[in-house]
C-alpha positions in Angstrom: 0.0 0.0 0.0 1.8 3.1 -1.1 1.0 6.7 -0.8 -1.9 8.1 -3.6 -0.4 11.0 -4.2 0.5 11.2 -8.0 2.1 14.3 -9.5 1.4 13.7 -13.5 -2.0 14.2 -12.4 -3.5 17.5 -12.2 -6.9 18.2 -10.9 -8.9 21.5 -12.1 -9.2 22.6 -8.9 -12.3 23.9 -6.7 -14.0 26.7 -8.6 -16.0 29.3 -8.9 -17.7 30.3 -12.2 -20.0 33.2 -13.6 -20.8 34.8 -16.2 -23.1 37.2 -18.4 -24.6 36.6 -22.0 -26.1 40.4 -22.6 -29.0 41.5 -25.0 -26.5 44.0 -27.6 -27.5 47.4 -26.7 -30.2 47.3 -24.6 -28.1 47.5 -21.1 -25.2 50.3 -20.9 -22.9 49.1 -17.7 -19.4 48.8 -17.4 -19.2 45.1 -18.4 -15.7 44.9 -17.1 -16.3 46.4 -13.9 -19.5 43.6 -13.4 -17.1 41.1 -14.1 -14.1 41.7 -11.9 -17.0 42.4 -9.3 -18.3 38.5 -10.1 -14.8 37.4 -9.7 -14.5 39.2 -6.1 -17.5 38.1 -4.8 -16.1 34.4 -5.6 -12.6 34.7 -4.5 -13.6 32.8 -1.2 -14.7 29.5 -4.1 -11.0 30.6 -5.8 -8.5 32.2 -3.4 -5.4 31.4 -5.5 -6.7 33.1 -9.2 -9.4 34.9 -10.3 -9.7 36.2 -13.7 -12.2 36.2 -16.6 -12.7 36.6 -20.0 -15.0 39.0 -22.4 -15.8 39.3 -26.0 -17.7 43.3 -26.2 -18.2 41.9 -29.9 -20.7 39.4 -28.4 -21.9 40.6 -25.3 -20.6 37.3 -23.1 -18.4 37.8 -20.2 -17.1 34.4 -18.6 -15.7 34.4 -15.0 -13.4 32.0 -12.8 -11.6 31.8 -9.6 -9.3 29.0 -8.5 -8.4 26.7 -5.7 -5.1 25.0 -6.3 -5.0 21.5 -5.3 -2.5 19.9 -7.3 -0.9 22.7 -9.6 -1.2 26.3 -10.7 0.9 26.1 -13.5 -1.1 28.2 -16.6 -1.5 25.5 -18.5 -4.5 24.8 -16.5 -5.9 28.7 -16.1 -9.2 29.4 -17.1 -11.4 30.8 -18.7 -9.6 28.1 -21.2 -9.7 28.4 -24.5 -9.8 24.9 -27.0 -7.0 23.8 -29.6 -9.2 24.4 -32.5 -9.8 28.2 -30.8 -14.0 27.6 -31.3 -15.0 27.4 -27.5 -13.8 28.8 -24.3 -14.3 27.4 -20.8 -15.1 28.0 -17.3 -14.9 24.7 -15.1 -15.9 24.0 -11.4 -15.0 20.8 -10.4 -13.0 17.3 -10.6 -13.0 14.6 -13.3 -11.3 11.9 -11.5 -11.7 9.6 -14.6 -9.8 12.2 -17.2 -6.4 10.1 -17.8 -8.8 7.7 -18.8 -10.6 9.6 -20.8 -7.6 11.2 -22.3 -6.2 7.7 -23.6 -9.8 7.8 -25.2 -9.5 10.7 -27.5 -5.7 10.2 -28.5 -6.8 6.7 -29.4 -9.7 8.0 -31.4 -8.3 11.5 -33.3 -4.0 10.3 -32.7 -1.6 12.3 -31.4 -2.8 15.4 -29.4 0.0 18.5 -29.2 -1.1 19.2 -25.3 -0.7 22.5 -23.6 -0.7 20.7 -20.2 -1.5 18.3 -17.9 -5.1 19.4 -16.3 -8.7 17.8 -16.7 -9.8 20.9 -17.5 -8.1 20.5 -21.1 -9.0 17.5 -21.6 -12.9 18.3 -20.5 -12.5 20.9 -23.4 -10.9 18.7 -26.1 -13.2 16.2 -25.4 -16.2 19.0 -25.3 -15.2 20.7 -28.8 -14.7 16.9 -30.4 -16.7 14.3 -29.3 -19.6 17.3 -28.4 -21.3 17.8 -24.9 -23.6 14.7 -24.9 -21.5 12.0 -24.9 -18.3 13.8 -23.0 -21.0 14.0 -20.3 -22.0 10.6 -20.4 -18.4 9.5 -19.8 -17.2 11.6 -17.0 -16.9 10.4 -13.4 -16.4 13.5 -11.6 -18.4 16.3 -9.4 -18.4 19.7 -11.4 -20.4 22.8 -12.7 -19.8 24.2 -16.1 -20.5 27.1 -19.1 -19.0 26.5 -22.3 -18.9 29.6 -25.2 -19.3 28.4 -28.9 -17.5 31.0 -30.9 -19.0 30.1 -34.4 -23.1 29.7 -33.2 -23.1 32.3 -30.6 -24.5 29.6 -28.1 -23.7 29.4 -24.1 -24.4 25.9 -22.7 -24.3 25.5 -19.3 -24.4 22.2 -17.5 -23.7 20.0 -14.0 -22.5 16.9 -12.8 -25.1 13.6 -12.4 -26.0 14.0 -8.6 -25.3 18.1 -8.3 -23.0 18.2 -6.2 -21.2 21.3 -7.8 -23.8 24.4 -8.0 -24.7 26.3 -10.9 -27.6 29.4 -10.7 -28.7 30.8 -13.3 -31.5 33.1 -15.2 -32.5 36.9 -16.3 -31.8 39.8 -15.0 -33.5 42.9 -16.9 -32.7 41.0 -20.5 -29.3 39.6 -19.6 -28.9 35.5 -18.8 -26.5 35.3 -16.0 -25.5 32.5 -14.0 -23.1 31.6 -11.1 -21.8 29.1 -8.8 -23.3 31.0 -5.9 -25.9 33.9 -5.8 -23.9 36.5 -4.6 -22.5 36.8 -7.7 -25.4 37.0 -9.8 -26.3 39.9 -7.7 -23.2 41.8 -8.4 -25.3 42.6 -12.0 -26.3 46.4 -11.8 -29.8 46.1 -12.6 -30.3 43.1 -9.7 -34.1 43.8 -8.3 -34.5 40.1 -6.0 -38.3 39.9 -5.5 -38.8 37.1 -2.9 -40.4 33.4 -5.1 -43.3 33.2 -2.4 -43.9 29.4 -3.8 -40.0 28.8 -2.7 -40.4 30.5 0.4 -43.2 28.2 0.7 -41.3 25.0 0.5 -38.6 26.4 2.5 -40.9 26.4 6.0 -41.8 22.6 5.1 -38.0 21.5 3.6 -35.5 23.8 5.6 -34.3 24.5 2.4 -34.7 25.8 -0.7 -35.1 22.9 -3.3 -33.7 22.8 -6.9 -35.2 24.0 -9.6 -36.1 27.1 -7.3 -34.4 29.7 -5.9 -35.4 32.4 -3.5 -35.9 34.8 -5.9 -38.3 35.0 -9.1 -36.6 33.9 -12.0 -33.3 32.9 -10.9 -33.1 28.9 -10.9 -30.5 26.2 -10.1 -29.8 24.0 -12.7 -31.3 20.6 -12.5 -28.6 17.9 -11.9 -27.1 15.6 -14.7 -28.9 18.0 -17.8 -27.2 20.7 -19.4 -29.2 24.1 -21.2 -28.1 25.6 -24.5 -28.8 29.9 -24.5 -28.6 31.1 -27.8 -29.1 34.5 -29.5 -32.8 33.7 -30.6 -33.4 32.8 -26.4 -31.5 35.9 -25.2 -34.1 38.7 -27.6 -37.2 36.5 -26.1 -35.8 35.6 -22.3 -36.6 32.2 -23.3 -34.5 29.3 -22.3 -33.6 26.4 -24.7 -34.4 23.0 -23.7 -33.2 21.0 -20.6 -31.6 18.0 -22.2 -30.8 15.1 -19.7 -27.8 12.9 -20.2 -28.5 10.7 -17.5 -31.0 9.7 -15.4 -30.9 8.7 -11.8 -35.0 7.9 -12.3 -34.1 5.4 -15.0 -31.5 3.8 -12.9 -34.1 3.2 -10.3 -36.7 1.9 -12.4 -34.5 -0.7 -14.2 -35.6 -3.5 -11.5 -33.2 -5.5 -9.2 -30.5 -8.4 -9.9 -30.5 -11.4 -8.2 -26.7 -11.4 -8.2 -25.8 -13.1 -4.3 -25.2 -11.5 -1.2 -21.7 -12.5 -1.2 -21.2 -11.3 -4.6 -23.1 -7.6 -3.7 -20.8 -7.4 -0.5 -17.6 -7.5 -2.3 -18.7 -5.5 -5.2 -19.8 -2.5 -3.0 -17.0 -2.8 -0.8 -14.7 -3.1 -4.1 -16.7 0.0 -6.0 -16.6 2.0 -2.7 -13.2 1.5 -2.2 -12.0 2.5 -5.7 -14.2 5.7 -5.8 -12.1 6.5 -2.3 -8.5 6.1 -4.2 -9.8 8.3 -6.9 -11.0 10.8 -4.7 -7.6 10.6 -2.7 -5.3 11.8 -5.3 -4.0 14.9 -4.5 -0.4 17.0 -4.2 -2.0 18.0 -0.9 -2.9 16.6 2.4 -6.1 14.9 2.4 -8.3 14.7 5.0 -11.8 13.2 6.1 -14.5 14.1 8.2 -15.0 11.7 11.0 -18.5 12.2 12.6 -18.6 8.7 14.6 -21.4 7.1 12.7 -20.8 4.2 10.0 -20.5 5.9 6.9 -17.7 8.3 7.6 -15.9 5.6 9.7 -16.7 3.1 6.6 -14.6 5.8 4.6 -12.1 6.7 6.9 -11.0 2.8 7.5 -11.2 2.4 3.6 -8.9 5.3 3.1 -6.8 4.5 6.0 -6.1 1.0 4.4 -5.5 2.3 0.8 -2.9 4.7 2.7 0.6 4.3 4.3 0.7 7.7 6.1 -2.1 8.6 9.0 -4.7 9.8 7.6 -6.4 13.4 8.9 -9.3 13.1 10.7 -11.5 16.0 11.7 -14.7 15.5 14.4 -17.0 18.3 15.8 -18.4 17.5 19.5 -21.3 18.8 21.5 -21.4 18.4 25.4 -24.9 17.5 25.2 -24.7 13.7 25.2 -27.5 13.4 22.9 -25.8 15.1 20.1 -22.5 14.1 20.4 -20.6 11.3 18.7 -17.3 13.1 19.1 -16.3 10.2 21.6 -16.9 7.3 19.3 -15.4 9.4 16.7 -11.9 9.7 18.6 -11.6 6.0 19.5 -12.5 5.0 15.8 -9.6 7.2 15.0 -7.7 5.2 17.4 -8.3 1.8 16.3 -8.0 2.9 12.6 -4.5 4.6 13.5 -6.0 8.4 12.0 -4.2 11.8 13.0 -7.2 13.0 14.9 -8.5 16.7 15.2 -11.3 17.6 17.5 -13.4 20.9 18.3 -16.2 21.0 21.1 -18.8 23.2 19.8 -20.6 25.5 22.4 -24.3 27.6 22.1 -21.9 30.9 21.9 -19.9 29.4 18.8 -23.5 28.4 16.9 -24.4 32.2 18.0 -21.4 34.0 17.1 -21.3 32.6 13.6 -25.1 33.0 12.9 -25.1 36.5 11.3 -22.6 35.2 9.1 -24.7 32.2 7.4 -26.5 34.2 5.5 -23.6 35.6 3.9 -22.2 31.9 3.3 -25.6 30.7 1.7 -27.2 33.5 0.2 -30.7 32.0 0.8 -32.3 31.1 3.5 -31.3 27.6 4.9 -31.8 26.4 8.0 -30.4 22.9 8.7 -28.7 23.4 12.3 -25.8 21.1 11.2 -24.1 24.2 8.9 -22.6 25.7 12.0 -20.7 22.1 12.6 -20.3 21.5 9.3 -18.6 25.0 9.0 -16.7 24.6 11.9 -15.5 20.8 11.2 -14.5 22.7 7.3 -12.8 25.4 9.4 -10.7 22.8 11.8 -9.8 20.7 8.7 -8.8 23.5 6.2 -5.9 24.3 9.0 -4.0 21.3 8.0 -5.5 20.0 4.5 -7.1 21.5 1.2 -9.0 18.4 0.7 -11.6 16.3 2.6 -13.6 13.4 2.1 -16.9 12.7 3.5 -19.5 10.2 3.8 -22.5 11.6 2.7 -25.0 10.0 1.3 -24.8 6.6 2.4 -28.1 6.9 4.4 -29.8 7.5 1.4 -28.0 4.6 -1.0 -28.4 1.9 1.1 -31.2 2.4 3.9 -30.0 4.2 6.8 -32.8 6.2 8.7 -35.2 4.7 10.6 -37.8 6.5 9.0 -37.1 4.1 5.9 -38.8 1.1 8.5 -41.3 3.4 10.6 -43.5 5.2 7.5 -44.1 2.1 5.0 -45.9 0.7 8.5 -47.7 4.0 9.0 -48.9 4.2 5.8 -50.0 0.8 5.9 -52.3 1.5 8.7 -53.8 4.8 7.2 -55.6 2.9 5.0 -57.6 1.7 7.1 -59.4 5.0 8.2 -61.9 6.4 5.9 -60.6 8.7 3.5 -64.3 10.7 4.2 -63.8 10.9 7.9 -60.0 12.7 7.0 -61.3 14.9 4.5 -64.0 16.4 7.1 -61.2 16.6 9.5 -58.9 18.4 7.5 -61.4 20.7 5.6 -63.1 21.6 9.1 -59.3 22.5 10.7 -57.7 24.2 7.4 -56.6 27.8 8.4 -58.1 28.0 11.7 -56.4 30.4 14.3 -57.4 27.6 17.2 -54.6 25.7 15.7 -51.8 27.4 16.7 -53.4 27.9 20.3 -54.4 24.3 20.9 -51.4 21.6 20.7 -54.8 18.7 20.8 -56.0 20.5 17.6 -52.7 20.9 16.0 -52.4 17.0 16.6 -55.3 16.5 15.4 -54.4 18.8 11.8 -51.7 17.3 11.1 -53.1 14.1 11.7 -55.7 14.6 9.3 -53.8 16.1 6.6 -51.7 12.5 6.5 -54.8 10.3 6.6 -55.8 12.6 3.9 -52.8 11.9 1.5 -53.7 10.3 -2.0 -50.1 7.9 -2.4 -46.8 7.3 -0.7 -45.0 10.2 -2.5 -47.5 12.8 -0.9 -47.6 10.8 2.5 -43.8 10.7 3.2 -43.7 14.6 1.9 -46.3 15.2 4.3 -44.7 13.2 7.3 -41.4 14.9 6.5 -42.5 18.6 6.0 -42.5 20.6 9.3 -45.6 22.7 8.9 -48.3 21.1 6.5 -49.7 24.6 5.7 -47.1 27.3 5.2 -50.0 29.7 3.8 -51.6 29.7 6.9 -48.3 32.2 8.2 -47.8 33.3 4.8 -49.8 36.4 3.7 -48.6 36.3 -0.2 -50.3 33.5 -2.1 -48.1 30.9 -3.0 -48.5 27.4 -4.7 -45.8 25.0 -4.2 -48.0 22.1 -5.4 -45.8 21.7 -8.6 -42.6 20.9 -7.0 -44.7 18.2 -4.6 -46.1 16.9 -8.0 -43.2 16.7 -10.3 -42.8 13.6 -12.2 -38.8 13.8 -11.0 -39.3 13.3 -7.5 -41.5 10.5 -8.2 -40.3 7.0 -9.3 -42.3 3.6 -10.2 -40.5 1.6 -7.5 -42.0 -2.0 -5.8 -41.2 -0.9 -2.1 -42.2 2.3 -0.3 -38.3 1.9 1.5 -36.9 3.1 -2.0 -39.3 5.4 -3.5 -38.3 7.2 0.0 -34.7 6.9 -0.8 -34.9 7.8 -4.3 -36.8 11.1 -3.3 -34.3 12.1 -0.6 -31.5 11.9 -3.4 -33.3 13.7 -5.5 -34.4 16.8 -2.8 -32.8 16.2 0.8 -28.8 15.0 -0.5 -29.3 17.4 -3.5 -30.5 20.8 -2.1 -29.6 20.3 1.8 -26.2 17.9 2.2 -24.7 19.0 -1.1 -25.7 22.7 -0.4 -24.5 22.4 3.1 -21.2 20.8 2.8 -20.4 22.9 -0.5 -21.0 26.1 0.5 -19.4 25.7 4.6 -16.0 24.3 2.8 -15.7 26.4 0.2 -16.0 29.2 2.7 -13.1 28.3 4.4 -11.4 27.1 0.8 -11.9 23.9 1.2 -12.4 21.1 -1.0 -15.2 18.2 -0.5 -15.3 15.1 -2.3 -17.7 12.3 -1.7 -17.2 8.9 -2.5 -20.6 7.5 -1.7 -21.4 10.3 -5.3 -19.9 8.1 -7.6 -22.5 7.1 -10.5 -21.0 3.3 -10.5 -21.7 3.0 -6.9 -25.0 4.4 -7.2 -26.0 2.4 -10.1 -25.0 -0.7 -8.4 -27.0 0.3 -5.1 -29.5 0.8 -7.2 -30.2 -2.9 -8.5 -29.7 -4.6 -4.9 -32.9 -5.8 -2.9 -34.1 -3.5 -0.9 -34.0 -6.7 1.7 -30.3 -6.5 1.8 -30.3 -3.0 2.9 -33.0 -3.2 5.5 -33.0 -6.6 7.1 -35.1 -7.3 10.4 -35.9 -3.9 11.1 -32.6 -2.8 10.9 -31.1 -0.1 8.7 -28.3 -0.2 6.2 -27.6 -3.9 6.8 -25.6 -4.2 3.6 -23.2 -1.8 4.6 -23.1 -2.9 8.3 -21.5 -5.9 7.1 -18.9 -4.2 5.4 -18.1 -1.9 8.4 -17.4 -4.8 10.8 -14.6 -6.2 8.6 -12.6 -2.7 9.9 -14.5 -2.0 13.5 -15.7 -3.9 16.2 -19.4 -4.4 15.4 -19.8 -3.6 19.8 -18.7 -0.2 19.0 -20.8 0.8 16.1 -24.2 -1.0 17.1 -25.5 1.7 18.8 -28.6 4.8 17.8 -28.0 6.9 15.0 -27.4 10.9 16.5 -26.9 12.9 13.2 -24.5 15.4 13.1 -26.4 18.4 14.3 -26.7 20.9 17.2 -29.3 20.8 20.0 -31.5 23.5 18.6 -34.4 22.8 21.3 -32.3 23.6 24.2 -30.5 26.3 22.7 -33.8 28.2 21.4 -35.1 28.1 24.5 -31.9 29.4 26.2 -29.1 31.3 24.2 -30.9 31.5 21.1 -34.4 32.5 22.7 -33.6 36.5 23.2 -33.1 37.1 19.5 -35.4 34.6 18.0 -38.2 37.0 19.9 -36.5 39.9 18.2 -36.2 38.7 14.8 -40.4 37.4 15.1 -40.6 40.8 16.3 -44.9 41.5 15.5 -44.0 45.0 14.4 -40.7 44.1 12.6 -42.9 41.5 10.5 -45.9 43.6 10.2 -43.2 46.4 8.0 -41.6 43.6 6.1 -45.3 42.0 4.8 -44.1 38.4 4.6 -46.0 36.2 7.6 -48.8 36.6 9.5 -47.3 38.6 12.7 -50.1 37.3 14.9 -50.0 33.3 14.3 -46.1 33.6 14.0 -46.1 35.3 17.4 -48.7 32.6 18.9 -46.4 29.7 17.8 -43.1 31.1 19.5 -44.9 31.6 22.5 -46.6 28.4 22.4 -42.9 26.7 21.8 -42.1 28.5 24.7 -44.7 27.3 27.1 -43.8 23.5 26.1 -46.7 23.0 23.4 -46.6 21.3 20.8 -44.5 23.1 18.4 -41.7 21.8 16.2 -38.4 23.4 17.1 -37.0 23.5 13.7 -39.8 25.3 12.2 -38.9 28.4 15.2 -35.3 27.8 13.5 -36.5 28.0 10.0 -38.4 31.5 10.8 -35.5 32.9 12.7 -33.0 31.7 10.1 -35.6 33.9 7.2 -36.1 36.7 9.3 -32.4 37.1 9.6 -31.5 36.7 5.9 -34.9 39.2 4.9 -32.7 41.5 7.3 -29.6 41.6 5.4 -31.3 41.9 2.0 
């Protein structure tokens, strides 16, 4: 076992990209002071280059700023233009499969006069030859992309299969802009940002914004594994060309199951797991891993820790609220394994302190609680590495949450109640202001609304939202009812278990995880990669029986297995915490002060948004020990803080 770092091989780099396709003559701005403000407002994404590229003759501006993992020679600078001189390129990302890929096209067009060594050439060569399509089809990477044809005046953008590299995008006045991150979308000079009430309105259910929303009319994030072709024809109309898919995690889903045997599914995820670690090791730079305590970062950790001959990095975030914190298991995992082991004990003032800046990190509302130890576990790590590996995603691969076992019973037994008697229930309850007074009625509200459901897709969106009535607190209409109904988030599966875990790759890994963990490292200039992400790996999950992941009512058996060949099954047999912070206690203590200020009655009467009256009944209610979720609280705090800075 030798050390993975190899030096031929040189990584793009963690990105950020932008860039402006404007309407000739209709807007009169200084387009190079725009774009040096893009680049600025990036350089956390890029801290070792920024620059862009502009062609007044067209109207397109291109931005990019660089984090240098391997090398910065300028071989591999960007904006990069191709051999033939047709396109240029701005690239976010890794393609961890590009030397293969490169042996690919010299085989197919010969010998190939190379500037450099970087993906990011290779992405282009194989972009201007063998055309976006099937390029696409054969990467194995994470990245977020806008390519400029020269000769057709077109601007395709376009992002990785699972989207775990952002991309924004949309119209400003008559202007297509888009951007790894909204901030610098913003930095456009005729930037209005009316609120999307319908995403606001998924937000209070999800915690999140979901993709293809964002907060703001007409700006959208890019579906993941499609790409979108702007042309000149688009830009006079605001029109968008079509959303062409390259490949489909619905498809992969919906092919049916093999009936390969257990033995033969065990070493083929451990084997696919392990090789889509080495890849993601290869770096001139220390790499690192997060180390939470549960299985699926130690399941990474030992696999990189065998693949390795130096100690591995480890990083861990503890809480001393015992029900939160897994820091302890974390640091005698690192033992056994023989990791360099890093630790930070997170207290209520750190979560505080950081809190006005989250907004600024995000740039939407976003109110999973685990950003401030994901931040801080980004923050500890970047100190002694520029790259870390997680293990995200696992849960939702192969069956990890116990909700996967609890709701498929539940919905069994909600067909046994008249759907009459839940209609009556629910119609009688809908909006009333006794609702958010009585915790018995509230009960019985929700209640209804899930007897009320009309299949499994509604039903586990329904157990899962935190509210089941936003517009009740909302006093803009809004109608979320398309995202809930779109034909993505909903696949022909035989078992509830996997039309759950299908969904939650498709919403909670895409828009909360990936959002998470890409916008908390690349704040501190870190880089994230995430072995559970790779498309082999998935679309191997994806054909084993949903009995080998959940077996006897417990979750991700599978991969259990896998785990005990590296640690001792009595250390890891024990209740899954999650790697959040204990946002009851804290609401209700430190946080409590300025949640009441920011749910201020006269603050939210000026700003128009909620209903100042029920919002104000449901704090206090929360505050009296009722009935009241505790992350909804969060989720208005963490709005009424972001409306604030806007």
């Amino acid at each position: 076992m030798g050390c993975l770092s190899i030096k031929k091989l040189k990584f793009s780099k963690m990105c950020g990209i932008a860039g402006v396709y404007k309407l000739r003559d209709q807007n009169s701005f200084d387009f190079d002071s725009v774009l040096n403000s893009m680049c600025n407002s990036l350089k956390h994404r890029g801290p070792d280059a920024q620059d862009y590229w502009l062609e007044n003759e067209d109207n397109i501006g291109l931005v990019h700023t660089r984090l240098s993992i391997l090398d910065l020679s300028k071989t591999g600078s960007q904006p990069m233009h191709s051999h033939c001189g047709r396109y240029v390129l701005v690239y976010n990302g890794e393609i961890y499969n590009y030397v293969d890929l490169k042996s690919k096209l010299e085989k197919k067009f010969g010998f190939i006069n190379w500037r450099g060594s970087s993906d990011t050439e290779v992405f282009l060569y194989s972009l201007a030859n063998l055309g976006i399509s099937e390029t696409l089809q054969q990467l194995n990477g994470m990245f977020s992309f806008a390519l400029w044809d020269k000769h057709t005046k077109d601007l395709t953008i376009g992002r990785d299969r699972m989207g775990q590299k952002p991309l924004f995008y949309g119209y400003v006045d008559n202007d297509f802009v888009f951007g790894s991150e909204l901030k610098s979308i913003k930095k456009h000079p005729l930037w209005k940002g009316e609120i999307c009430t319908d995403a606001l309105d998924i937000y209070l259910k999800m915690s999140y914004v979901p993709t293809p929303y964002s907060i703001y009319q007409n700006i959208f994030k890019l579906m993941p594994s499609t790409f979108l072709v702007i042309n000149k024809a688009n830009l006079s109309k605001k029109k968008y060309g079509p959303l062409t898919e390259y490949w489909s995690l619905k498809d992969v889903y919906q092919k049916g199951k093999h009936n390969e045997s257990l033995d033969y599914d065990l070493r083929k995820v451990e084997e696919l797991l392990t090789d889509s670690v080495k890849k993601r090791m290869i770096s001139d730079v220390p790499v690192g891993a997060f180390l939470s305590g549960g299985f699926d970062s130690s399941l990474i950790v030992a696999l990189m820790q065998k693949e390795s001959s130096k100690k591995i990095n480890t990083f861990s975030i503890g809480f001393n609220d015992n029900h939160f914190n897994e820091a302890i298991y974390a640091k005698e995992i690192s033992r056994i394994l023989g990791t360099d082991h890093s630790e930070l004990y997170v207290n209520p003032k750190d979560a505080l302190d950081l809190f006005p800046k989250m907004n600024e990190i995000y740039d939407e509302p976003f109110a999973d609680t685990s950003q401030f130890p994901t931040f801080l576990v980004s923050k500890l790590a970047r100190d002694k590495v520029k790259v870390a590996i997680s293990g995200d995603a696992g849960d939702e691969l192969f069956g990890g949450y116990e909700r996967y076992i609890n709701y498929p019973k539940r919905w069994e037994k909600s067909k046994y109640v008249p759907s009459g008697l839940a209609k009556i229930m629910k119609n009688s309850l809908a909006n009333s202001s006794l609702v958010y007074k009585n915790t018995f009625l509230k009960g019985i509200q929700r209640y209804s609304h899930l007897l009320s459901t009309k299949d499994r897709q509604e039903y586990y969106f329904e157990q899962i939202s935190l509210i089941s009535n936003p517009t009740g607190i909302l006093k803009n209409n809004c109608n979320s009812k398309n995202f809930f109904n779109n034909d993505n988030l909903k696949a022909n599966l035989d078992s509830f278990e996997e039309e759950m875990m299908y969904t939650d790759l498709r919403t909670f890994v895409l828009d909360d995880i990936l959002v998470k963990v890409d916008r908390a490292s690349m704040a501190n200039s870190l880089e994230v990669r995430n072995p559970f992400l790779d498309h082999r790996l998935i679309e191997y999950a994806a054909k084993i029986p949903i009995s080998r992941k959940i077996c006897n009512n417990k979750t991700k058996w599978l991969t259990r297995e896998i785990l005990y060949k590296h640690l001792p099954q009595s250390l890891m047999d024990r209740p899954k915490s999650g790697f959040m912070i204990p946002v009851s206690s804290w609401l209700k203590n430190e946080f409590k002060d300025m949640s009441y200020d920011l749910l201020d009655e006269n603050k939210m009467n000026k700003q128009g948004v909620f209903d100042s009256k029920k919002v104000n009944s449901l704090l206090n209610l929360y505050n009296s020990g009722g009935n009241v979720n505790a992350n909804l609280i969060w989720n208005l705090i963490a709005f009424q803080d972001w409306l604030e800075k806007e």
